[in-house]
N, C-alpha and C positions, 0 to 999 in steps of 0.2 A: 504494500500500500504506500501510498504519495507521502511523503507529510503533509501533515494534518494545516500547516498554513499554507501549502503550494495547494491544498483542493480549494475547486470553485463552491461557495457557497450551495446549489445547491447537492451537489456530491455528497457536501460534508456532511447534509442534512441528510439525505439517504442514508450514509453510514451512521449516522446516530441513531434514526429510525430504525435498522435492525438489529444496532447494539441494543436498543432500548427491549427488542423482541426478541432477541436471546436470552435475555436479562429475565425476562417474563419463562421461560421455561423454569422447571422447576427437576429437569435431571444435570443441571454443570451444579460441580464443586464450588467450594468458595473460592479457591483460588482464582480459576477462571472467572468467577464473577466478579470474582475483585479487578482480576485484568480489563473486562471488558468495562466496569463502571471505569476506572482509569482513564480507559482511553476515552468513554463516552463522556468526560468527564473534560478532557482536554479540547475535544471537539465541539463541545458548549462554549467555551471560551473562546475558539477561533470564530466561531457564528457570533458571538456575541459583538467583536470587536470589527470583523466585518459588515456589519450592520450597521454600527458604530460609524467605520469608515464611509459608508453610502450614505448614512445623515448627512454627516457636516460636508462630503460631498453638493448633497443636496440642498443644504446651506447655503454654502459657497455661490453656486448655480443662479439660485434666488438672489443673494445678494448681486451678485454679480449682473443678473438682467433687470434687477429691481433698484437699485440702487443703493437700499438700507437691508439689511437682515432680515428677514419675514421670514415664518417656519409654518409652510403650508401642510393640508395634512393628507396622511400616507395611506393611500388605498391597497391593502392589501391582496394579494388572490385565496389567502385563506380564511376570508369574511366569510365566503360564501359557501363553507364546509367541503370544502373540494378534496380536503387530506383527509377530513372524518375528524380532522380536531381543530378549536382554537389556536391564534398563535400566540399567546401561553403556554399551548403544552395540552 
């Protein structure tokens, strides 16, 4: 596997989604499930700051065509239950 900041956002989100569903069996060890919360663990983080990065991205954008700072707001594609979850989780 890539490291985990070289994946594209939604990659990483995949690989979380089935870390998260391995995670849900209930025959791995602990060890294994410690490895895999681990990693699903570091891949929260790279989403998160990804995210992060495409805000102030988006920030910038606005300022930039608008003149002053405005933080318009962000329509997601998982409003509309499309994953079967909120994006919260």
């Amino acid at each position: 596997m890539a490291q985990s900041h070289e994946l594209r956002y939604e990659d990483a989100l995949k690989r979380l989604e089935h870390l998260v569903a391995e995670l849900d069996r209930s025959d791995l060890d602990l060890e294994t499930r410690l490895k895999k919360f681990e990693e699903g663990t570091k891949l929260a983080r790279v989403l998160v700051k990804k995210l992060d990065q495409a805000k102030k991205k988006v920030e910038i954008l606005v300022k930039h065509h608008v003149g002053e700072p405005t933080l318009l707001p962000f329509e997601d594609d998982l409003s509309d239950g499309e994953h079967g979850h909120d994006a919260a989780g």
